[in-house]
C-alpha positions as CSV (number, residue, x, y, z in Angstrom):
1,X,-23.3,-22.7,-6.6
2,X,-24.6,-19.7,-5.3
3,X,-22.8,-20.0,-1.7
4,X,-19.6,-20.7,-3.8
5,X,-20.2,-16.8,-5.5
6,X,-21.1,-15.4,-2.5
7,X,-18.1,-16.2,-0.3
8,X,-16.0,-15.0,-3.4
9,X,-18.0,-11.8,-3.1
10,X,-17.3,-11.2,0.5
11,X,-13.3,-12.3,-0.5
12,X,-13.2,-9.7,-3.1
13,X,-14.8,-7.1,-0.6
14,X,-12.5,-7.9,1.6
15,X,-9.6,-7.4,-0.4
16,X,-10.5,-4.3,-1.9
17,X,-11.4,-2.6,1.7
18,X,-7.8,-4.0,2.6
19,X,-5.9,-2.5,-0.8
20,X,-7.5,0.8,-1.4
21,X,-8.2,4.0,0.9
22,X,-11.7,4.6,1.8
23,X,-12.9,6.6,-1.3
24,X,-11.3,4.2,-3.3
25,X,-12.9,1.0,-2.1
26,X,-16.5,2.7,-2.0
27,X,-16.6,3.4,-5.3
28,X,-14.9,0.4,-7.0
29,X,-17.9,-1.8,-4.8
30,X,-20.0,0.3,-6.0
31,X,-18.9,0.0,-9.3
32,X,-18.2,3.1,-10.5
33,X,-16.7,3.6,-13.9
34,X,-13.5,6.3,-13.1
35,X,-12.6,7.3,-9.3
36,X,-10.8,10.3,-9.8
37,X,-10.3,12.5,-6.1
38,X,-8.7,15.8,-7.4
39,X,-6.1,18.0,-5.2
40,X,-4.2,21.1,-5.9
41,X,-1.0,20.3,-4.8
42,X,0.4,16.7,-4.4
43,X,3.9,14.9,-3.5
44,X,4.4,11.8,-4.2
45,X,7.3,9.8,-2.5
46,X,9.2,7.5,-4.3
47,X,12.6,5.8,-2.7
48,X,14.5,3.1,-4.6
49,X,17.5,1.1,-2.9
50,X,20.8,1.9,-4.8
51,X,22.4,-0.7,-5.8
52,X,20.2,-3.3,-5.3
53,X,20.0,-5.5,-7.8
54,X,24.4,-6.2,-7.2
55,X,23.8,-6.8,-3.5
56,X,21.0,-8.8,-3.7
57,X,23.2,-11.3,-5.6
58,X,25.4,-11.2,-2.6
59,X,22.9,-12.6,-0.1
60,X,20.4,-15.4,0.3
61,X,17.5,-15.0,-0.7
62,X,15.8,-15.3,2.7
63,X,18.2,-12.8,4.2
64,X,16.9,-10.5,1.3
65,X,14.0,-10.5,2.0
66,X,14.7,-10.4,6.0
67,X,16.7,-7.1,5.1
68,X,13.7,-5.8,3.0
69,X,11.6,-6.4,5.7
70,X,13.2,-4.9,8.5
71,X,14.0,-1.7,6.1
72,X,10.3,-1.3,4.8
73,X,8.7,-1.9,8.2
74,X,10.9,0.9,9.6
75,X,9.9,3.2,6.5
76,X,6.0,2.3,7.9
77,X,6.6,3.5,11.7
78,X,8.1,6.9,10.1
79,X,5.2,7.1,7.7
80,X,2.7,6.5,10.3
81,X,4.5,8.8,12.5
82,X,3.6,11.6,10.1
83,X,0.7,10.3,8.8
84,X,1.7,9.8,5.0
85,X,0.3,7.2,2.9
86,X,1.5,4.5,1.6
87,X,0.6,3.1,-1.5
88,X,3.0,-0.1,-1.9
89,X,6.1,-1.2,-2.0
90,X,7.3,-2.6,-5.5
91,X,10.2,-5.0,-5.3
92,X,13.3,-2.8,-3.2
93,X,11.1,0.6,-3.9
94,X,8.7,2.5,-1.5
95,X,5.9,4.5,-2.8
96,X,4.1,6.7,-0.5
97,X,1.9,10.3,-0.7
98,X,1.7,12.7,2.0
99,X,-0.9,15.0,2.0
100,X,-5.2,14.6,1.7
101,X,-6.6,14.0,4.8
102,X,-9.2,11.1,2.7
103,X,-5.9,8.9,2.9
104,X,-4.3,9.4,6.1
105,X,-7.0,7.8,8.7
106,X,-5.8,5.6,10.7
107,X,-7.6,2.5,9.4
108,X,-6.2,3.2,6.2
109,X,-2.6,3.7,7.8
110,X,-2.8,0.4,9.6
111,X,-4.3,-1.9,6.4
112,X,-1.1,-0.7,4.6
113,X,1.1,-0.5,6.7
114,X,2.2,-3.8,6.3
115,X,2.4,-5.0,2.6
């Protein structure tokens, strides 16, 4: 019933403060329509592993996903380190943005710097 929809509320909440930056997550509870945050100047940081598809059929899977790991959470410290965004990683790729300050708090940093 009600309770039920309630503690799905407060799951979705919680997952959307989790996923998105600040500016982000306030408007998409609020429910607006298009969140658009303009800039002047952007980079966008995109790596991709060479190769990775023909060594990953070289390995377990768990040591795969050990190595991904390790590499990915090493990638976080340096993004942290100079404050850059990261959006997500996507399979063996790492996405990130340096640049506006509305992304690079540190509760932001620390909420993503994991996945």
């Amino acid at each position: 019933g009600k309770q039920a929809v309630e503690q799905q509320k407060q799951s979705f909440h919680r997952l959307v403060v989790a996923m998105y930056p600040k500016f982000a997550s306030d408007g998409l509870l609020a429910e607006q329509a298009q969140i658009v945050m303009e800039v002047e100047e952007a980079t966008i940081f995109f790596s991709d592993i060479c190769n990775f598809t023909a060594r990953s059929n070289t390995v377990t899977a768990s040591a795969l996903v050990e190595w991904l790991g390790y590499t990915f959470g090493v990638m976080d410290v340096v993004a942290r380190y100079y404050k850059v965004y990261k959006v997500k990683t996507i399979g063996d790729a790492y996405f990130a943005i340096p640049g506006p300050s509305c992304l690079i708090e540190d509760d932001n940093l620390d909420a993503h710097g994991g996945s």
